[in-house]
Structure formats: structure tokens, C-alpha cells
matplotlib code that plots the C-alpha trace (Angstrom):
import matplotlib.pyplot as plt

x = [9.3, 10.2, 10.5, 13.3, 12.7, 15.4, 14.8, 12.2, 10.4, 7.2, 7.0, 5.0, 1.2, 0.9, -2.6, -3.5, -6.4, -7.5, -9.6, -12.7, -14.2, -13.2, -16.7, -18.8, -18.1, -18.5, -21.9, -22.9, -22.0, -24.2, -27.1, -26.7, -26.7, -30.0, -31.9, -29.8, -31.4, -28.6, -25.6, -22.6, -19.7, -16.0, -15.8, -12.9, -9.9, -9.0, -8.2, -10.8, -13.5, -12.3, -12.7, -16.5, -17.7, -16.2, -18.0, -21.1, -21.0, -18.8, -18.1, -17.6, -18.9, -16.2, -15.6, -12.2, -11.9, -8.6, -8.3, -11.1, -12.7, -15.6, -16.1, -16.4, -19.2, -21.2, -21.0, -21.9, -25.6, -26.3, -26.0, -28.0, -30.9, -30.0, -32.7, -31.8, -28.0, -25.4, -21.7, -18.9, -17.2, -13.4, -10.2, -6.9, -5.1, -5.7, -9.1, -10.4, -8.8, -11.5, -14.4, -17.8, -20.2, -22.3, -23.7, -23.7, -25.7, -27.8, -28.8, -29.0, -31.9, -33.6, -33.9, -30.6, -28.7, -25.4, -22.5, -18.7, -16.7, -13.8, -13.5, -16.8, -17.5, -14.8, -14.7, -14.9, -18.4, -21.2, -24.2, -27.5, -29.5, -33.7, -36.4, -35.8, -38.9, -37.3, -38.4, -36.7, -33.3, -31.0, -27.4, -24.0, -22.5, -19.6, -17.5, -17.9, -20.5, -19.9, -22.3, -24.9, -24.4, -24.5, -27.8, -28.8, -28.3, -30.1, -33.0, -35.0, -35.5, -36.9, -40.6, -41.0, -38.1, -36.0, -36.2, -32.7, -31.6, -28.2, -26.7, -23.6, -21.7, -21.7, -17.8, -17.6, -20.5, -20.5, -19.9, -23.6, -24.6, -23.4, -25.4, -28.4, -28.4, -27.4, -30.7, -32.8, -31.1, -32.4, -35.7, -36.1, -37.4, -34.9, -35.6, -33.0, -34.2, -32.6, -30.3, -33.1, -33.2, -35.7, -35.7, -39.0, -39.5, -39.0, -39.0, -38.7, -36.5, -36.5, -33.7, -30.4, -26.6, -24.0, -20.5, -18.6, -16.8, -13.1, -11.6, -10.5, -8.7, -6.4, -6.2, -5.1, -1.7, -1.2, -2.5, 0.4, 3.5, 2.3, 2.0, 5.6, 6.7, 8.2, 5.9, 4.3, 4.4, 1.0, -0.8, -4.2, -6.5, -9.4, -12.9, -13.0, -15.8, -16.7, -19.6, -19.2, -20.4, -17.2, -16.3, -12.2, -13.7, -12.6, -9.1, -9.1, -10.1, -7.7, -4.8, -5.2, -3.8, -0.4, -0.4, -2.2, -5.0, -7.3, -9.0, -12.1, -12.2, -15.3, -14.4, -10.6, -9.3, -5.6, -3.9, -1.1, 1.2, 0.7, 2.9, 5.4, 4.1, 1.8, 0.9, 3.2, 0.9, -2.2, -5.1, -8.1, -11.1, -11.1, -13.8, -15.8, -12.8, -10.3, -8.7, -6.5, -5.1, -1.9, -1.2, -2.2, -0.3, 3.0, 2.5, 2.5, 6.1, 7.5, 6.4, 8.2, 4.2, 3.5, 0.3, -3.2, -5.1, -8.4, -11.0, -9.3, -11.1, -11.6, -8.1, -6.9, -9.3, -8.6, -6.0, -3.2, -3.2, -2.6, -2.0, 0.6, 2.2, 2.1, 4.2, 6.7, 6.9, 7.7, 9.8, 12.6, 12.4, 13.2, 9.8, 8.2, 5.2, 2.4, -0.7, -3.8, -6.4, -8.5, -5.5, -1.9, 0.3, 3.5, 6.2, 8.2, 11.3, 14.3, 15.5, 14.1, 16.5, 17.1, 17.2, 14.5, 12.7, 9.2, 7.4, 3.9, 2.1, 0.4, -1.5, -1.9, -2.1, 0.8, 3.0, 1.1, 0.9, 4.4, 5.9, 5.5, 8.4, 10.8, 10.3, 12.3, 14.7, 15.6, 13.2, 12.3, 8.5, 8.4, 6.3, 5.5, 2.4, 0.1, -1.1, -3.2, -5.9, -6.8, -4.6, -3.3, -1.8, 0.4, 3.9, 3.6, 1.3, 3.8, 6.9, 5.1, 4.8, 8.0, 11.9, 15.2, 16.2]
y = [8.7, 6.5, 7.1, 5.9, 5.5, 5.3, 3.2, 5.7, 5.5, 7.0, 10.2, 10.3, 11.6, 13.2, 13.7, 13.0, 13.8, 11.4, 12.5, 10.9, 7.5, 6.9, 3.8, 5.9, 9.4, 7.6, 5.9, 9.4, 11.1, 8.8, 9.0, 12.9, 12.9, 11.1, 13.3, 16.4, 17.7, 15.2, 17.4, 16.0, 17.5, 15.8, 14.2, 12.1, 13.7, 10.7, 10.3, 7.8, 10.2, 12.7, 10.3, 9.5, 13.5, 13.9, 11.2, 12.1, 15.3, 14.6, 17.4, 14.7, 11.5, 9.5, 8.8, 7.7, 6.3, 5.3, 2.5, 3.2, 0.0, 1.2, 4.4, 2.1, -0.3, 2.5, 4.6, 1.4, 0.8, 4.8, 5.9, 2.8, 4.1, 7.9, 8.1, 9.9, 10.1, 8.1, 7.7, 5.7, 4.3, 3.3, 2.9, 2.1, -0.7, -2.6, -1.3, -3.3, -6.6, -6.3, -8.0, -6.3, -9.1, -9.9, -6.0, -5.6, -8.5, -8.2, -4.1, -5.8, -8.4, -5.6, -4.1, -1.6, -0.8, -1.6, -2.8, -3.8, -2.3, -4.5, -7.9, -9.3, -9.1, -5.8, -2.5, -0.1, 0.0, 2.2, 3.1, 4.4, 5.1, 4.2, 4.3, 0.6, -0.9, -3.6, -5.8, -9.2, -10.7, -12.6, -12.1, -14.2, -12.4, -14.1, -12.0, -8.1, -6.4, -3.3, -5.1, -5.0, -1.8, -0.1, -2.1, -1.1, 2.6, 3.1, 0.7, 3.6, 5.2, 1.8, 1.6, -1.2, -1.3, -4.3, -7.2, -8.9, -12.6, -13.0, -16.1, -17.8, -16.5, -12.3, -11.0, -8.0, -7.6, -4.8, -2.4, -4.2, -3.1, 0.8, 0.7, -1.1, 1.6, 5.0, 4.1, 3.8, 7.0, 9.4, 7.5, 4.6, 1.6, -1.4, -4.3, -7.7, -11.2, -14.4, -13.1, -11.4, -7.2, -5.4, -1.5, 0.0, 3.1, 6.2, 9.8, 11.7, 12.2, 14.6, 17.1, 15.7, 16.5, 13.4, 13.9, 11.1, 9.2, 9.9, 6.2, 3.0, 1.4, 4.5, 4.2, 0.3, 1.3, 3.6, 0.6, -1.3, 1.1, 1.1, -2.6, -2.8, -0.1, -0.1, -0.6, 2.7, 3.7, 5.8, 7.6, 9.6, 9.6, 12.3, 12.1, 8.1, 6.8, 3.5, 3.1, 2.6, 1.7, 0.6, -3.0, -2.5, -1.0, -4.5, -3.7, -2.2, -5.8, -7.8, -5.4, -6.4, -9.9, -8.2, -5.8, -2.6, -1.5, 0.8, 3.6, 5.4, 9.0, 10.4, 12.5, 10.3, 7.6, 6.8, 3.5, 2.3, -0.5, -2.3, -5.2, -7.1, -10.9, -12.1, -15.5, -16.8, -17.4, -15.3, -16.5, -14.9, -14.7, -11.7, -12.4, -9.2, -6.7, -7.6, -4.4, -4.9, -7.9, -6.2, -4.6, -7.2, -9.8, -7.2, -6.5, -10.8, -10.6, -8.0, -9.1, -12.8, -14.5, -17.1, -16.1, -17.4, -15.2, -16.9, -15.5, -13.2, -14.5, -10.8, -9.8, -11.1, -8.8, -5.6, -3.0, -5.8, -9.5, -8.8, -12.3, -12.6, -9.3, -9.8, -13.1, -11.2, -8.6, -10.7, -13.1, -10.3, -9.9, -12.9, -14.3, -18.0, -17.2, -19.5, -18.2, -20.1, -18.5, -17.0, -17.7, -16.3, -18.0, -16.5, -18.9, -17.5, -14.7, -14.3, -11.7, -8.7, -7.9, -4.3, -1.6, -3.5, -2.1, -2.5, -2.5, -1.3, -2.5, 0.5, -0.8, 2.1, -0.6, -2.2, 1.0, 2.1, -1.6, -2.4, 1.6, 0.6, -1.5, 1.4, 0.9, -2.6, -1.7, 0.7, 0.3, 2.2, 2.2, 2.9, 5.2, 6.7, 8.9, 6.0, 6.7, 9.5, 6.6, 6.9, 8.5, 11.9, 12.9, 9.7, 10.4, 13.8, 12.0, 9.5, 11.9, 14.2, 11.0, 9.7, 10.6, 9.5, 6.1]
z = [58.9, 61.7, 65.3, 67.6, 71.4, 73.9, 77.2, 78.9, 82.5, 83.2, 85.4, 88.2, 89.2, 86.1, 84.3, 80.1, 78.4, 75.6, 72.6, 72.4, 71.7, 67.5, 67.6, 69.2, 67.4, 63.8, 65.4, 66.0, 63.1, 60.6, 63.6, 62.8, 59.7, 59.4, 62.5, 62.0, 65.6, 67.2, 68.8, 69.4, 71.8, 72.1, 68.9, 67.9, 65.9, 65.0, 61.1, 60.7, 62.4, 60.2, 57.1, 58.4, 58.4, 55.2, 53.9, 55.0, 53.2, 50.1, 47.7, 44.7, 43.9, 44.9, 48.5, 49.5, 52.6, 52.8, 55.3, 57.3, 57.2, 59.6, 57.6, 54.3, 55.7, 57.7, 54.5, 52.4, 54.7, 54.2, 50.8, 49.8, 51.6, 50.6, 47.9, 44.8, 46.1, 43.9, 44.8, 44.5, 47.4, 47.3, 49.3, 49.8, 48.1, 51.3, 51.8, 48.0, 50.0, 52.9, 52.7, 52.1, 50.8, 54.0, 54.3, 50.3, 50.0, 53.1, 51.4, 48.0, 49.7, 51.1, 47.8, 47.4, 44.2, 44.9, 42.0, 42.5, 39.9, 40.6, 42.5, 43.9, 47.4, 47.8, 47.2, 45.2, 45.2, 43.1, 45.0, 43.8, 47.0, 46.8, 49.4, 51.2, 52.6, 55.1, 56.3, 57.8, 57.0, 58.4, 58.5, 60.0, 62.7, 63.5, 61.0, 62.0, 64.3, 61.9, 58.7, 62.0, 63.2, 59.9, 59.2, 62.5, 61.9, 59.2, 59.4, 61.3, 57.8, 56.4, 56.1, 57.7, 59.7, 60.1, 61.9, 62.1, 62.5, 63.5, 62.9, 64.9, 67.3, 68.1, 67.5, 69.3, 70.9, 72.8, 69.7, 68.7, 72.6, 72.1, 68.8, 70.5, 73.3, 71.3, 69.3, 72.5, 73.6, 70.5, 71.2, 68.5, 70.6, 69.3, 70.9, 70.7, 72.0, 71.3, 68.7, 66.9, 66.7, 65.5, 65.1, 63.9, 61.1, 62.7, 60.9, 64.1, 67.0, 70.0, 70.3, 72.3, 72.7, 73.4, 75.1, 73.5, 76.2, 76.4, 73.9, 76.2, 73.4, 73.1, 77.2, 76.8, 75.5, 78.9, 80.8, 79.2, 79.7, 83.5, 83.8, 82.1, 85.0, 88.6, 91.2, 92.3, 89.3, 88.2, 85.9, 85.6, 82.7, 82.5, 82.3, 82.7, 84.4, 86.1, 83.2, 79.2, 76.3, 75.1, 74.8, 75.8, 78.7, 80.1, 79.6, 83.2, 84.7, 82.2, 83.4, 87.2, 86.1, 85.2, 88.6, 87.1, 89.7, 88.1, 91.1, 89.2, 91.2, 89.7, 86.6, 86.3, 86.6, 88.1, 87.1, 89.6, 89.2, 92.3, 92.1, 90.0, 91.2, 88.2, 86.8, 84.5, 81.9, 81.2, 78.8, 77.7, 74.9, 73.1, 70.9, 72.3, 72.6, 69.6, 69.6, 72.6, 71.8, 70.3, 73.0, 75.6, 73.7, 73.8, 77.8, 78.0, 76.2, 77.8, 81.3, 80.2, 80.6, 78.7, 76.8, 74.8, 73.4, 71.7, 69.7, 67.4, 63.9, 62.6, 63.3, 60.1, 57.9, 59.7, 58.4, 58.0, 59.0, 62.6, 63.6, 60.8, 62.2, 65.4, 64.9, 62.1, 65.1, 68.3, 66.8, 65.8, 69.8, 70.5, 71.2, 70.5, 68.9, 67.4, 65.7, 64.0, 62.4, 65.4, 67.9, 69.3, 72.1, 72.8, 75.0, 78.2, 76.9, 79.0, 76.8, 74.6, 71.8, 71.8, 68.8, 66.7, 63.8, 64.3, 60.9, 61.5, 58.5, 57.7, 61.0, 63.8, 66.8, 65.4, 66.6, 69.9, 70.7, 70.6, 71.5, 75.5, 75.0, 75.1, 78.8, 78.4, 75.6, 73.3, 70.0, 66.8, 65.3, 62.0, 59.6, 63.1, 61.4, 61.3, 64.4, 63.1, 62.3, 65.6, 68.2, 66.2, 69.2, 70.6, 70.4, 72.5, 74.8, 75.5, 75.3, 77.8, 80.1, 80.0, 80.5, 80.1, 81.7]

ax = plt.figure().add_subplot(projection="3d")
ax.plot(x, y, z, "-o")
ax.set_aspect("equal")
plt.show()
């Protein structure tokens, strides 16, 4: 079902809520599952989280994950090292056109039983969990900091840990950071110098409870419908803080370049469009914090700056090409848009063409990205419910936030 948006405005000094962070519950989740004394409090109800618990504790052999592509490789590192355990793990249509062989293979080195039962280097995969020893291994990182983090995870259990090479440039690294630090939180002592990790074995872990931090990505798109507003406009998010371990975190200091001041007051933060003079062109490397280049790349065309976004490689494996849709998108705007394979530059707009169909690609940032526009010009978003990757709870979020023009 799609959804159509008339021209809205926001309302004024009103407060949301956001569910929690959808990388740090899933991090959590397998953490738990291998030292069940973990608590956890505010987990995501995001699909995707949803996907992850299920997985965890599957009532049948085969685990569908859909389009979860962090669910699929975090699943992949654990039920190889699940002794005894065998499952198969498979996915949407679009999920056996994501690449898996770096982690596969990196497992397989260490000594895992893991076959693909359709194309090589994709899922569906069959798993036969052993006892891994570990070791050292060394493994390109310039493709996803999920094959990390999943090795990460679950190289406590091996018996000689793991000691990691990572080769190339580190995309995203601050999800490799919030992995790195939620392992020295529960007490395992990993260590990471000069692009080498190492986590040691470690059977045991003292009792703790985590509050997972309310999800920045899901507050990007609210940074973008005020940065698309009147001056004076504002809005408060709860139970924000100054610190994070999330990597779009930054968005708060990328949105100051398009007049969006961002006051942290303790338990909330309130974002306030302070002006409408901006550069006219705005570029940035988003190597570490690919997720918010959708929207950032949509507040550029609707604010009429010329924009360059830079270090978007993994954006053309995620849950569509999102280079290739963000071009598709803008251009039936009225945009100039130019993409390469780990680039996007969008040219000046005078104009926004009203009453677009957005197609969303089955891509859930594709339809929160682009739904801020409604404060420009009328727009529709279509198949409206694939927000519930990540955000279950968007449209009533952003109807309780805006009115009528």
C-alpha cells in the first residue's frame, strides 16, 4: 500500500520518543545469547531486530531472514561456532544477491563447516556448527564492518581466540568501535592496534543490564524535515545524549551546515532550525556513517545545494542499489544527479516537481529518506510498510508531528 502526503509543516515544541538503536540491539542479542547473564532493556522493535531474536532461537532448521542483511552475516559467524547445531540460513530474493564470501570464507579458514546450496559466495547457506580453535586471520575491510563484527562476537568462544588483520581501508567504523567497546563492557579485554584486533577466549562474564540508546539513524530523518522547515521551527527527541556509540551520531554536526542547531538538555535533545543562509554546495565522506546519505543527499535537493557525497562503496550491496535509486528517485524531481560507484553529486534545483511516486525499492531509507519532502511539495511513498525494517512506527510519528499546510 502506498502513502500519499499533502504539503505538511511541523508543529511546534512538541516531544517523540524513538525506539531503540536497531545495531546495537542485534549486537546485544547475539552477546546474550552466548553469556545468557546479559540483560538487555529498550530493545529495538524494529523488524530486523525482531528477525535477529527469532533467529537466535529458531523453532526449525531453516532461518529466514528476509532482508535483514545484518541478521544473515551475525547469524552466519554464530551457528558456525554453535557445536552440534546445524541450520540452514536463507533470505529474500534480494538477500541470495548479497554478498557473503569474505565472513564464509574467513569461518571456513578458521575451521567451520559452512556450504552454499545455490550461487557461490551468497546465500542460502547450510551450517554445521564445531568447536573453532582460532587463531589469526586476516580479512579486507573495506567491504562491510558487519563480516568483523560478527567475527568479533563470537571469537570469545574460540579457544584461542582470534587475532584479526584488517586489511584496507575500515567502512563504517564506528559500528567496528560499538563492537570493540560492548565487548570490553561485559568484560572480554579486546584490544585493536594498527588495524590488528585481538579478542581472547573467554567462558565467563559478570552479570550486566544495557539500556540500548534511543537509534540516530531513525533521528536523521527528523533532523531533515526541520532543516527543510521555517526558521524557529523545533523539535525534541527523548533520551538523546551528548555520548554514543553510534556512528550517525555525526548527523547532529553534519546538519549544522544546512541551519539545524542541535541543544543536548540532559535526558533530550531539541533540534531548532536556526537559519535559512547555508552554503550552496555541501560535500562530505560518508565512508563511516553510510546510512544517512539518503536522507542527507534529499535535505541537499530540497534545500536547492549543490551536493558530493563520497565514500558510499557499500551502498550498492545493501537492501537495493541505493546509488542507482537514489538517482531513479531525484531525477523524477527534477534533480541533476550523477553517481559512480562509491559517489553521488546532485546539481542546484529551482524546482521540485510535485505529486511524485516515490518507488522505495523494497528499501526502508528509501521512504523515510525522501517522506520530509512533503514539507516542499505534495509526494506519495509507495509500499509505505517497508519501514517496519527499522522504524515500525514512522508514519504516526511523523503524522503526530506535522499538519496541514
Amino acid at each position: 500500500m502506498n502513502i500519499h502526503l499533502e504539503k505538511k509543516r511541523i508543529k511546534k515544541h512538541l516531544t517523540l520518543s524513538l525506539g531503540g538503536s536497531k545495531s546495537q540491539t542485534n549486537r546485544l542479542l547475539l552477546l546474550q545469547r552466548i553469556f545468557p547473564i546479559l540483560q538487555i532493556d529498550n530493545l529495538s522493535d524494529a523488524n530486523d531486530a525482531i528477525l535477529m531474536r527469532q533467529g537466535l532461537y529458531p523453532l526449525e532448521e531453516e532461518i529466514n531472514v528476509g532482508d535483514a542483511g545484518t541478521v544473515m552475516r551475525f547469524l552466519t559467524a554464530y551457528y558456525a561456532c554453535a557445536q552440534e547445531q546445524k541450520v540452514i540460513l536463507t533470505g529474500s530474493e534480494r538477500m541470495q544477491e548479497r554478498p557473503i564470501a569474505i565472513l564464509v570464507e574467513a569461518l571456513i579458514t578458521l575451521g567451520a563447516s559452512i556450504t552454499y546450496l545455490g550461487k557461490e559466495g551468497f546465500p542460502p547457506l547450510r551450517i554445521e556448527g564445531r568447536k573453532i580453535q582460532g587463531g589469526e586471520l586476516s580479512i579486507k575491510a573495506d567491504v562491510s564492518s558487519q563480516y568483523i563484527s560478527a567475527l568479533l562476537m563470537v571469537a570469545p568462544t574460540f579457544s584461542q581466540g582470534l587475532t584479526l588483520h584488517l586489511q584496507g581501508d575500515i567502512t563504517s567504523f564506528p559500528y567496528l568501535t560499538m563492537t570493540l567497546s560492548l565487548l570490553n563492557e561485559i568484560g572480554i579485554a579486546a584490544t585493536f592496534d594498527e588495524n590488528t584486533i585481538y579478542v581472547p577466549p573467554t567462558s565467563y562474564v559478570s552479570p550486566k543490564r544495557f539500556v540500548v540508546e534511543p537509534d540516530w539513524s531513525s533521528a536523521s530523518y527528523f533532523y531533515s524535515l526541520i532543516a527543510l522547515s521555517e526558521p524557529g521551527t523545533n523539535l525534541f527527541l527523548a533520551n538523546y545524549t551528548e555520548k554514543s556509540l553510534q556512528g550517525d551520531r555525526v548527523v547532529a554536526d553534519i546538519y549544522q551546515n544546512f541551519g539545524v542547531k542541535t541543544l543536548f538538555l540532559g535526558d533530550k535533545i531539541q533540534l531548532i532550525k536556526e537559519r535559512t543562509e547555508v552554503s550552496p554546495i555541501f560535500s562530505y565522506n560518508l565512508m563511516d556513517a553510510p546510512d544517512i546519505a539518503q536522507t542527507i543527499a534529499v535535505t541537499c535537493f530540497g534545500l536547492g545545494i549543490e551536493c558530493f557525497l563520497s565514500g558510499l562503496k557499500t551502498l550498492k550491496i545493501k537492501e537495493t542499489d541505493r546509488l542507482f535509486a537514489l538517482k531513479e528517485e531525484l531525477t523524477k524531481l527534477s534533480a541533476q544527479v550523477s553517481i559512480s560507484d562509491s559517489e553521488l553529486w546532485i546539481g542546484v534545483s529551482s524546482k521540485i516537481t510535485p505529486n511524485v511516486a516515490i518507488h522505495t525499492y523494497g528499501d526502508h531509507r528509501m521512504a523515510m529518506a525522501f517522506a520530509p519532502l512533503c514539507l516542499k511539495v505534495p509526494i506519495t511513498i509507495t509500499n509505505k510498510a517497508v519501514v517496519e525494517k527499522s522504524f515500525p512506527n514512522f508514519w504516526e510519528d511523523l503524522d503526530y508531528i506535522t499538519q496541514p499546510f
